[in-house]
C-alpha positions as CSV (number, residue, x, y, z in Angstrom):
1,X,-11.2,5.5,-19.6
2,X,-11.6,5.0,-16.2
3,X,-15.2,4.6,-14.5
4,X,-16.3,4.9,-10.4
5,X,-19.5,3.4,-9.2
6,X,-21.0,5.7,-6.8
7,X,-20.6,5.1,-3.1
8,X,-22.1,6.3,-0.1
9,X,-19.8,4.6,1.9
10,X,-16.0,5.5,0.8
11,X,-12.9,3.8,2.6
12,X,-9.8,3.6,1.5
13,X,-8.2,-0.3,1.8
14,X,-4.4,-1.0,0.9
15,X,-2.7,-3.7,0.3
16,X,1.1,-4.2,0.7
17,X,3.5,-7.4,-0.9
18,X,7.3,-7.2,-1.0
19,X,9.7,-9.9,-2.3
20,X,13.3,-10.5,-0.4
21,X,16.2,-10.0,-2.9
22,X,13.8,-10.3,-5.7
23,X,15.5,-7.9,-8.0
24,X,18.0,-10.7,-10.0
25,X,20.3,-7.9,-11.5
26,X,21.0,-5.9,-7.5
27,X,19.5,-8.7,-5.4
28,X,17.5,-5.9,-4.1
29,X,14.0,-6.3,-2.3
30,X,11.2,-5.6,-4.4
31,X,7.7,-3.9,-3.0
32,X,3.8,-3.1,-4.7
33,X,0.9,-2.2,-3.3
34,X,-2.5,-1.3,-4.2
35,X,-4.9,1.3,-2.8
36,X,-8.5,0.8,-3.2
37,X,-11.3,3.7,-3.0
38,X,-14.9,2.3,-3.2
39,X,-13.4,-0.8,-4.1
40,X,-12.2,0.2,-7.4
41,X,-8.2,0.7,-7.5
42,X,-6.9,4.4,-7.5
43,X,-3.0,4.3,-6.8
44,X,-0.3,1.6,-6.9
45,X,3.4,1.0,-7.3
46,X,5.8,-1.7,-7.8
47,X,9.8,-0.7,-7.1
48,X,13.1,-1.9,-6.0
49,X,13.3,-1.2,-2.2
50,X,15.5,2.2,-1.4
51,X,17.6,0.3,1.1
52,X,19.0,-3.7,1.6
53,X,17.0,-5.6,4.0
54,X,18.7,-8.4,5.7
55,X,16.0,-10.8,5.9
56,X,12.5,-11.7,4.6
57,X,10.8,-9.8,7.8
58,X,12.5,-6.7,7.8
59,X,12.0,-6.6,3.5
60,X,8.0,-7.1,4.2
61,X,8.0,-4.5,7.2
62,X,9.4,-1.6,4.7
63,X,7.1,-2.3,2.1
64,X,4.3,-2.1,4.9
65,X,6.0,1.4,5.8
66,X,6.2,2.3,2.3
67,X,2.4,1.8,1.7
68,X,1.6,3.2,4.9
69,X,2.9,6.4,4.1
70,X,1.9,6.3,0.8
71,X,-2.0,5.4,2.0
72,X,-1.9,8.2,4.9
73,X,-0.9,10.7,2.3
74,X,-3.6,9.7,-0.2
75,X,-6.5,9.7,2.5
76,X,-5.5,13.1,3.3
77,X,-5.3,14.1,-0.5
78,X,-8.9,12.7,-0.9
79,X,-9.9,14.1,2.2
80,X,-8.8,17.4,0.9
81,X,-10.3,17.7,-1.9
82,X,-13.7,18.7,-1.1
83,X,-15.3,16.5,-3.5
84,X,-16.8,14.0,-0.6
85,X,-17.8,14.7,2.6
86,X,-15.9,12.5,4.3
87,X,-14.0,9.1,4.2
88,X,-16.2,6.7,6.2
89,X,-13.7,4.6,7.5
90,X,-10.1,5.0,8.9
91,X,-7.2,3.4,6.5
92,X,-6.8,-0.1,6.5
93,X,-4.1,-1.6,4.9
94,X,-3.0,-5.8,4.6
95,X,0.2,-6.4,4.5
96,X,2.2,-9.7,4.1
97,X,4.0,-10.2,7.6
98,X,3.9,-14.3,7.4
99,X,7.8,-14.0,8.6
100,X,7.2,-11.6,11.5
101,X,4.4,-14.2,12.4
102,X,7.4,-16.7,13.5
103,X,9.5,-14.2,15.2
């Protein structure tokens, strides 16, 4: 059973990870992230990327794409519902970019 503490203050935090030709079977890039809502998690997913990245930065900026959409998608979902009056912050969501630091 899952359980929420009660929050006056919601936000929605993501975090994003991938891992260049991680898959050992397709060489594929792998991908998870994790969304958090009053600091307790509510979605995540690991998977093999859809396409073949070339390099180590271009595999971590698809899984930040990936949970971007993914996070926009839930916020409005929330949103939507009803059930709170409002999100209080905008989405924020850490991803792994140490490549794209060096380029």
């Amino acid at each position: 059973m899952l359980t929420y503490k009660r929050s006056d203050h919601l936000e929605v935090i993501g975090y994003s990870d991938s891992d260049f030709a991680g898959c050992v079977d397709t060489r594929k890039s792998t991908f998870g992230y994790l969304f958090l809502l009053a600091e307790e998690a509510i979605s995540w997913k690991s998977a093999k990327q859809s396409i073949i990245a070339s390099s180590t930065m271009e595999a971590e900026f698809v899984a930040c794409f990936e949970a971007t959409v993914h996070g926009l998608w839930l916020w409005n979902f929330i949103s939507g519902l009803g059930i709170v009056d409002s999100i209080a912050k905008p989405l924020r969501i850490y991803c792994d970019n140490s490549a794209a630091v060096f380029f």
